[in-house]
C-alpha positions in Angstrom: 42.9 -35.6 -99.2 40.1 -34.2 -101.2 36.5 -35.3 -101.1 33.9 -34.5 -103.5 30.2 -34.7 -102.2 27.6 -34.4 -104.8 25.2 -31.8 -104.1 22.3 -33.9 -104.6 23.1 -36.4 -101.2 23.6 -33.1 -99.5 20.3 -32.0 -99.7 18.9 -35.2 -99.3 20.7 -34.9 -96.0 19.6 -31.9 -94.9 15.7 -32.7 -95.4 16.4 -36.0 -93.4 17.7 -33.8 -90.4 14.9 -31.0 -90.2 11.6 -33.5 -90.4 13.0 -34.9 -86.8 10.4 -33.5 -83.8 12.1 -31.0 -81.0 11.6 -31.6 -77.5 12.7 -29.4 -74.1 12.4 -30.6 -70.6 10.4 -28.3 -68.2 11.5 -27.7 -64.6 8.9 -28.0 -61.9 9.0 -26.1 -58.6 7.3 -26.9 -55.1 7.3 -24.6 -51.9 7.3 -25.4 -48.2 6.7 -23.3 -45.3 8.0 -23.0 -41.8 8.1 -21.5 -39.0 11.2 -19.6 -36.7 10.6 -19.0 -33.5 13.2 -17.8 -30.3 11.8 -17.6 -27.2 12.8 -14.9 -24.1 13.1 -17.1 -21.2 11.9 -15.3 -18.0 14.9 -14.5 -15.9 14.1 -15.4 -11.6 14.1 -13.0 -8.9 17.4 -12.4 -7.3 17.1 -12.4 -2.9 19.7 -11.5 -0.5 18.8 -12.0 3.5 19.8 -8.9 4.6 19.6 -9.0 8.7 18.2 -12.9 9.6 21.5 -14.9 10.2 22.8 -15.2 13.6 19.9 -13.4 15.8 18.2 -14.6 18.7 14.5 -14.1 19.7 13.3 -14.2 23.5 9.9 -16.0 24.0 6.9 -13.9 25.4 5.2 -15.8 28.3 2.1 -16.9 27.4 2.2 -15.2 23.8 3.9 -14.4 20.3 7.0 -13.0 19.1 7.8 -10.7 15.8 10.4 -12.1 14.6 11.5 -9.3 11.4 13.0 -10.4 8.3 14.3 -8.0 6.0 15.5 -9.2 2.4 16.5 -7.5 -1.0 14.9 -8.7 -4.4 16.2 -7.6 -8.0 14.8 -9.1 -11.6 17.3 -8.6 -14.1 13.8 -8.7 -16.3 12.3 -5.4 -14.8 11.9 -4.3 -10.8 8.2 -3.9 -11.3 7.5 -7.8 -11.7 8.6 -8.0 -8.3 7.2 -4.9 -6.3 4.1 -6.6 -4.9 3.1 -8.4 -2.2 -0.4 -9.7 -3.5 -1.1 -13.2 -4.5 1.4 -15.0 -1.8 4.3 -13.6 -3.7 6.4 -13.8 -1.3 6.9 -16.2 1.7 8.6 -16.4 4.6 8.6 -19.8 6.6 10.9 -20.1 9.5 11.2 -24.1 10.0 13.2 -26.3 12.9 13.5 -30.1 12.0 13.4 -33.0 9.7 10.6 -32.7 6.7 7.0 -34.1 8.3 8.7 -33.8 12.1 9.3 -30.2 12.0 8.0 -26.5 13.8 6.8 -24.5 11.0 5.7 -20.8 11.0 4.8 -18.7 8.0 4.7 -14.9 7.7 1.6 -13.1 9.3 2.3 -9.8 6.9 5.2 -8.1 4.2 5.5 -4.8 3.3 8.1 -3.5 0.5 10.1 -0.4 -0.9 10.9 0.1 -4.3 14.2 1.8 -5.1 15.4 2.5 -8.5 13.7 1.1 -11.7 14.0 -1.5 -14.7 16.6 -3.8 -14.4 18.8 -2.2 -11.8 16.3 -1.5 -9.4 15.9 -3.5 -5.8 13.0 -3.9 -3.6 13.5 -4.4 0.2 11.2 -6.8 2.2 10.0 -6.1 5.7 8.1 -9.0 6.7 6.7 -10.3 10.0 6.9 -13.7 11.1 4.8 -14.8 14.5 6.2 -17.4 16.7 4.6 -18.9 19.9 5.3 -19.1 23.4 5.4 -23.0 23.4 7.8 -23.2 19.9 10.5 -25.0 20.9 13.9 -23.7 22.1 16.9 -24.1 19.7 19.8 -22.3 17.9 18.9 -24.6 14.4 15.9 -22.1 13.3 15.9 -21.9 9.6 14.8 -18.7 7.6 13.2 -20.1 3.6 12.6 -17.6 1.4 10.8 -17.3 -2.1 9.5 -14.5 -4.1 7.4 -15.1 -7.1 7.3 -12.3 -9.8 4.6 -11.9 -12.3 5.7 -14.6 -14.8 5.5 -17.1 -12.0 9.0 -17.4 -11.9 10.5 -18.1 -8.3 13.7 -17.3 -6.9 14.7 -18.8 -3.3 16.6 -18.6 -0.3 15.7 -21.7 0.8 19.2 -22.3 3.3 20.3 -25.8 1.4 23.4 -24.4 0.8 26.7 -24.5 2.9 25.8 -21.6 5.1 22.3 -21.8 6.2 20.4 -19.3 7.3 19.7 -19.8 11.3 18.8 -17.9 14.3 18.2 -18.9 17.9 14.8 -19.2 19.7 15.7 -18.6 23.2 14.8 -20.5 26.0 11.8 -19.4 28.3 11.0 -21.0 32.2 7.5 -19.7 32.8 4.2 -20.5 33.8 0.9 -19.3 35.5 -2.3 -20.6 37.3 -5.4 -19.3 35.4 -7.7 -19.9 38.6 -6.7 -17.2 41.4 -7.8 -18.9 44.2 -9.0 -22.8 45.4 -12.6 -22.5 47.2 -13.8 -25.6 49.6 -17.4 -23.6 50.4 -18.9 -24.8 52.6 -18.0 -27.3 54.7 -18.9 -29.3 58.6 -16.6 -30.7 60.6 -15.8 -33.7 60.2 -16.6 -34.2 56.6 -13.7 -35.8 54.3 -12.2 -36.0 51.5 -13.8 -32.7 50.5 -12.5 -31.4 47.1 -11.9 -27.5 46.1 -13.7 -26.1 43.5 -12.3 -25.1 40.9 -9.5 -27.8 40.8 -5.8 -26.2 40.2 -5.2 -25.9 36.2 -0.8 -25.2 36.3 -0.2 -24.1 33.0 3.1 -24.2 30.9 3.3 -20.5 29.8 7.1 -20.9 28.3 9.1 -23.4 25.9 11.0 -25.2 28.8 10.1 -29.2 30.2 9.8 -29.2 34.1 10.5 -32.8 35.5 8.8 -31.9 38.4 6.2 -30.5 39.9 6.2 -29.1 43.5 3.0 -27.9 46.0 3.9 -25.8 48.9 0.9 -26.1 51.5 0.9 -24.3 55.2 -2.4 -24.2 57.6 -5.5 -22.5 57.1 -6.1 -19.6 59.4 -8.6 -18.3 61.0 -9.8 -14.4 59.8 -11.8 -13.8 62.8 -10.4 -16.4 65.6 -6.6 -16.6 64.2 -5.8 -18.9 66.8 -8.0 -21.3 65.2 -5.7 -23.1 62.5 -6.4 -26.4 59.9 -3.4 -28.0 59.7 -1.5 -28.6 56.7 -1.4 -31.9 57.5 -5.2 -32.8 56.9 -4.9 -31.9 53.1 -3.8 -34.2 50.1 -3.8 -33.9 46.5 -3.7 -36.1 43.1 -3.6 -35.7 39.7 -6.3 -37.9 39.0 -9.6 -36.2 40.6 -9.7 -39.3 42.2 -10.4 -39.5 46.2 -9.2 -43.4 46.7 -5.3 -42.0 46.9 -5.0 -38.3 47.0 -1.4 -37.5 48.3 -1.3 -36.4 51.7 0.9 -33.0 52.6 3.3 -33.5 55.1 3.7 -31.3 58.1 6.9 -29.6 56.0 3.6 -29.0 53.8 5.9 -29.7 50.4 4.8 -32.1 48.1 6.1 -33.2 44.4 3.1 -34.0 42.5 3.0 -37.7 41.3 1.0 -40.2 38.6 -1.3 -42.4 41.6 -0.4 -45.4 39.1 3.1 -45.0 38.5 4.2 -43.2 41.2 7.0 -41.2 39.1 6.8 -37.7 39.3 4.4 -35.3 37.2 6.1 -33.4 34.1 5.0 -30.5 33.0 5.7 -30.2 29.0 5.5 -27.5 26.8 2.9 -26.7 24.5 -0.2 -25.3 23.7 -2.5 -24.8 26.7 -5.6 -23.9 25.1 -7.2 -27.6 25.4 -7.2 -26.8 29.2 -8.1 -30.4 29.6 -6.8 -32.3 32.5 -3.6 -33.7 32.7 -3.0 -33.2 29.1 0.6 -34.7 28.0 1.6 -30.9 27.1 0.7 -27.4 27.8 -0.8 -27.6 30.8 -2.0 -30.3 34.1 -4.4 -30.0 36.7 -4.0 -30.8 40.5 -7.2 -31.7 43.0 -6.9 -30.8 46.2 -9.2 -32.1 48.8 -9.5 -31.5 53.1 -10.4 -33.7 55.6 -12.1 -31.4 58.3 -11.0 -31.7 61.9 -14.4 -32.9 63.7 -13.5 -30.3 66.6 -11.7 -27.2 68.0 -13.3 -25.2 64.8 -15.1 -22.4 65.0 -17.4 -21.1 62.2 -15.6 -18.5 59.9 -13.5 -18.3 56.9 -9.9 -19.8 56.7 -7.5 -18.9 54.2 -3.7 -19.3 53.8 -1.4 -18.6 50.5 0.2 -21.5 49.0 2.3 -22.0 45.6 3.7 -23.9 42.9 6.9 -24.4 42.0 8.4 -26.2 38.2 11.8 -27.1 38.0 13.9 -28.7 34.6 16.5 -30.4 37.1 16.9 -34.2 37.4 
């Protein structure tokens, strides 16, 4: 098919196309920022007990133990966050019992030795723990340990795992009379109920409890006449300071001490016996001895005689 197209149209065309406007679209572009951050956690302090588990410690009478504890530290960060002992870095606490009802003793001093460097390197811990005469006795001793390097990070050792970390704490029968000798003065015949000055402080010097409490008396002799005796038999002695029921020795001169209102025997507990107060319930309890002086057959001189105390756990 042929088509013919006038030139004339095709130019009226052509103006009718060009007069139209052009438009273009622009793109618009916005920027955000933000920020990428990783952080390098701090890695804990490694500790392995070297020579704690399975020891056992004898009491001192009357004072402390050492008990040593020797550990190994590593930090896979670097050895030197850990090769100090300044700020409470480490600590030692060697605990017996339930949480609020427990013995607790912390160490009294640590030194350290650095081997190796950087990661790879391990300090040993030599650290010194005091316990007391009067700490209990038991085989259930627990050894904690922490270590604290200088990121504040904390490893432990703390023994809640399936293989604690124990030692014994031996048992210890012991105690001691601070006051040498018992001292009446002076006295007349025939006066009574005279108490000795000072009175008898019978301290618990170990970790053991004595149920009982015994006073071996004998007479009072004569230095210069020695035939001139006081029997044992005109001597008591209480617990109470109290002359309206001292206990009066017998002629075997043996006597378990007693409580005047109960009547059951005198315990002597352990604990501390600094208080040195009378009959405290632990550490330590006093005993008063008085005379009643024969009104005859005495001459005037000093008498003397050696008597003793005797503690014993048994029923």
């Amino acid at each position: 098919m042929i088509i013919k197209i006038k030139k004339r149209s095709l130019i009226l065309l052509l103006l009718v196309l060009t007069s139209l406007p052009l438009v273009y679209a622009a793109a618009s572009v916005v920027k955000a920022n933000f920020k990428v951050e990783l952080v390098i956690g701090n890695r804990n302090p490694a500790i392995l007990l070297i020579n704690a588990t399975g020891f056992a410690v004898d009491p001192v009478t009357g004072s402390t133990s050492s008990i040593i504890v020797v550990f190994n530290a590593t930090d896979a960060d670097n050895v030197n966050q850990i090769n100090g002992t300044s700020g409470g870095s480490v600590i030692v606490n060697l605990t017996l019992g339930t949480p609020g009802f427990s013995q607790f003793r912390t160490q009294n001093s640590c030194t350290n030795t650095t081997l190796g460097s950087g990661a790879t390197g391990v300090v040993t811990f030599t650290c010194t723990v005091l316990m007391e005469y009067y700490d209990n006795n038991s085989a259930n001793w627990v050894i904690n340990l922490s270590l604290a390097d200088a990121n504040s990070g904390v490893g432990r050792n703390d023994s809640k795992g399936s293989t604690p970390n124990i030692f014994t704490y031996n048992i210890l029968s012991a105690l001691s009379l601070p006051y040498p000798a018992l001292n009446f003065s002076s006295v007349n015949l025939g006066q009574n109920n005279v108490l000795a000055y000072p009175h008898l402080l019978i301290n618990n010097t170990g970790n053991d409890d004595f149920t009982r409490v015994n006073m071996s008396a004998g007479a009072l002799v004569g230095t210069t006449t020695t035939t001139e005796t006081i029997a044992v038999t005109q001597f008591g002695v209480n617990t109470t300071n109290s002359t309206t029921n001292p206990l009066d020795f017998p002629a075997s001169g043996v006597v378990s001490l007693t409580d005047a209102t109960t009547g059951t025997f005198t315990k002597l507990t352990h604990g501390h016996t600094s208080a040195f107060a009378p009959n405290a319930d632990k550490g330590n309890i006093s005993a008063f001895v008085y005379v009643n002086v024969p009104s005859s057959g005495l001459s005037s001189q000093l008498y003397n005689a050696t008597w003793n105390v005797t503690a014993t756990s048994t029923p």
